[in-house]
C-alpha positions as CSV (number, residue, x, y, z in Angstrom):
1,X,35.6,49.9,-33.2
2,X,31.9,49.2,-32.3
3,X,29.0,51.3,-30.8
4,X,29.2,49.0,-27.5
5,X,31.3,51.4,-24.4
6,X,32.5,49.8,-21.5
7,X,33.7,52.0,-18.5
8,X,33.5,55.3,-21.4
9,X,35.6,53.9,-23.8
10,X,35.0,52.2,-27.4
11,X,35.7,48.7,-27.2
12,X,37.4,47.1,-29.8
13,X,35.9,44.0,-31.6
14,X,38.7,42.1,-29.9
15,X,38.2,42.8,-26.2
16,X,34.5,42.2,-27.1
17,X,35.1,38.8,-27.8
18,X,37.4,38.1,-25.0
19,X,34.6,39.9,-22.9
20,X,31.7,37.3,-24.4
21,X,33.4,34.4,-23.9
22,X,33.7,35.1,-19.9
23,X,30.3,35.2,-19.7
24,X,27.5,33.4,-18.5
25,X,25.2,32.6,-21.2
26,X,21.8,32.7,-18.8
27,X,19.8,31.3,-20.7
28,X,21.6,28.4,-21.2
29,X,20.1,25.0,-20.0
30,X,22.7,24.8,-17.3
31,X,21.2,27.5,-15.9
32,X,17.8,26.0,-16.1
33,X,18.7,23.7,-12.9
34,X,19.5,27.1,-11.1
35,X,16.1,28.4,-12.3
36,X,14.0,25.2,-11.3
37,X,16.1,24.3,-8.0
38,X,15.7,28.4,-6.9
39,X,11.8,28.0,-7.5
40,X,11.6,24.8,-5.7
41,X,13.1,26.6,-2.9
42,X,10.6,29.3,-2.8
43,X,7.7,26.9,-3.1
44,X,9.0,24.9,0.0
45,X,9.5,28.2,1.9
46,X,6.3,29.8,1.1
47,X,4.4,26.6,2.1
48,X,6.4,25.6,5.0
49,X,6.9,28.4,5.9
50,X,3.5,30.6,5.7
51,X,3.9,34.3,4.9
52,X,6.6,35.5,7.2
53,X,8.6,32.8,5.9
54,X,7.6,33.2,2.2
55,X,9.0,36.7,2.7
56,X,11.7,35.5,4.5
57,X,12.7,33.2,1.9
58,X,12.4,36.4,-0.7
59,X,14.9,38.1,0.7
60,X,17.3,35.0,1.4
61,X,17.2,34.3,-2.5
62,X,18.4,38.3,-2.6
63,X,21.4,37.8,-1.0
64,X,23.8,36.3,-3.7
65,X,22.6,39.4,-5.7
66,X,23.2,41.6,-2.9
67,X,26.6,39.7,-2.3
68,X,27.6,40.5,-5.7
69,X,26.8,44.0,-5.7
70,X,28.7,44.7,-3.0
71,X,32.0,42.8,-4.7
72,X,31.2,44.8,-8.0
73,X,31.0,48.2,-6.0
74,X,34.7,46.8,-4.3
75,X,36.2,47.1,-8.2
76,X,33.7,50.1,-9.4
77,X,36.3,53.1,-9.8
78,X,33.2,55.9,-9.2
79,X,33.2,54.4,-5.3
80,X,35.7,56.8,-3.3
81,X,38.7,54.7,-1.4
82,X,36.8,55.2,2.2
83,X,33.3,53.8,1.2
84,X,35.0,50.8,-0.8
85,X,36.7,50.1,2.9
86,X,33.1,49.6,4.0
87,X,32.4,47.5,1.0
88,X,35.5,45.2,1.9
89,X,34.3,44.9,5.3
90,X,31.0,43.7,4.7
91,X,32.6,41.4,2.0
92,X,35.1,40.1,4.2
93,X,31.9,39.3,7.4
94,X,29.8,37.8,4.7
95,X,32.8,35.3,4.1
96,X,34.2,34.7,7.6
97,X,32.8,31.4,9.5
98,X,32.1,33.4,12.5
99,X,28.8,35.5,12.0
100,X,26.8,37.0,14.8
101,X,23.6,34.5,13.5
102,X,25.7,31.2,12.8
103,X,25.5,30.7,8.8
104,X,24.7,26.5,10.1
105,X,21.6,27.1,11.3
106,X,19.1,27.0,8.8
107,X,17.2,30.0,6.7
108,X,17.6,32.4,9.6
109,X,21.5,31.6,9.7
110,X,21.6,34.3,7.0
111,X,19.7,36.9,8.0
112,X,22.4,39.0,10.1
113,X,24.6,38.8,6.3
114,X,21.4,40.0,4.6
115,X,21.0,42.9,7.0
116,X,24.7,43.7,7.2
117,X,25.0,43.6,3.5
118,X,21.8,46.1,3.3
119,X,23.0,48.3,6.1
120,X,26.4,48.8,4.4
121,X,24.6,49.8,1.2
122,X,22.7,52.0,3.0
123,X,26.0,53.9,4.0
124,X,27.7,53.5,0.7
125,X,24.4,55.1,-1.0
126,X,24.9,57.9,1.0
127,X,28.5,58.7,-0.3
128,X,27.9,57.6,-4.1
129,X,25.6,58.1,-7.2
130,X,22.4,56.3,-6.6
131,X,23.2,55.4,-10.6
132,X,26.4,53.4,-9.2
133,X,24.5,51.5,-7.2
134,X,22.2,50.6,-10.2
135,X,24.9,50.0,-13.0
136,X,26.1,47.7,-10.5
137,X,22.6,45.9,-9.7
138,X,21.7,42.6,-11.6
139,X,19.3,40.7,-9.6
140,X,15.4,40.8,-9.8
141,X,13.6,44.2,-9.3
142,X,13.9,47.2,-7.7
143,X,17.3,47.4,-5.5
144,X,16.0,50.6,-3.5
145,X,13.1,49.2,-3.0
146,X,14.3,45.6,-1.6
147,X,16.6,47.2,0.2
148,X,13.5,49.3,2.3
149,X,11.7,46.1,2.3
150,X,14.4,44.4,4.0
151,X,15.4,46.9,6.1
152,X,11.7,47.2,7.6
153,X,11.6,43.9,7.9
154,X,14.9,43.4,9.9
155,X,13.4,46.2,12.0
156,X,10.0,44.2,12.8
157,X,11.0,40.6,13.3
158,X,14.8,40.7,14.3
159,X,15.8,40.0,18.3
160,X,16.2,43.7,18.9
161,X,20.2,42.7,20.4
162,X,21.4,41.2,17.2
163,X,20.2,44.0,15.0
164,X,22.3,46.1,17.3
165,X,25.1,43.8,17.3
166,X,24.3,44.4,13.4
167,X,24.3,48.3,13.3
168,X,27.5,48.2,15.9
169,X,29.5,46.5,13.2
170,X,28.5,48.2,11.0
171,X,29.1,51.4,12.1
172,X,32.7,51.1,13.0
């Protein structure tokens, strides 16, 4: 056995091996591409877009870290049954073709998964450990703290209706 616990439990030299070889060594060179296309992106959105759309584009390059919080808080056995329900459903809208902001139209397409996604947290939070929500956290900063940001900013900017439409769905 080794010092190195997953979920509370010593993990034998074994399993750790079979663990390392799943994954992702990031800072492979492969992962470079990611790195250098992902900054492109921001440059292109910061300059095309000025500053509403330089933030904008900040939160869009959240979202596949949001996304998979929420699928690792769908697993996490600390998250009751009812709250991982909510976690499933905002899963499941993030995946379906038919969104309230088509996912076609471009940047803005996104923005009703990005606030769904942050409102569900927002209700899952309430329910759980804020340390769940952490241990389950891999992207770039503060989660809390994005999560405010992009709330506020959803508040400010979004048509009024579809961040109803938003909270609606949310809420049910």
């Amino acid at each position: 056995m080794t010092d190195d616990i997953l979920n509370g439990r010593e993990m034998p030299e074994h399993e750790q091996d079979e663990v390392k070889e799943r994954i992702l060594d990031l800072d492979a060179p492969k992962m470079k591409f990611y790195e250098d296309l992902r900054q492109k992106a921001k440059n292109w959105t910061n300059h095309k877009g000025g500053a509403l759309g330089g933030k904008l584009g900040e939160y869009l390059f959240a979202l596949p870290d949001l996304f998979i919080l929420v699928c690792r808080l769908a697993s996490d056995k600390r998250v009751p049954v009812k709250k991982k329900m909510v976690v499933a459903g905002i899963i499941s809208y993030v995946l379906m073709p038919l969104d309230i902001i088509p996912d076609f139209i471009p940047v803005i397409g996104y923005l009703d998964d990005l606030v769904l996604i942050v409102m569900g947290l927002n209700i899952v939070l309430n329910d759980i450990e804020k340390k769940v929500l952490l241990d389950n956290w891999s992207g770039d900063g503060d989660l809390l703290d994005l999560m405010k940001k992009i709330s506020a900013t959803a508040e400010q900017f979004m048509n009024k209706n579809i961040l109803q439409r938003i909270k609606n769905w949310v809420s049910k």
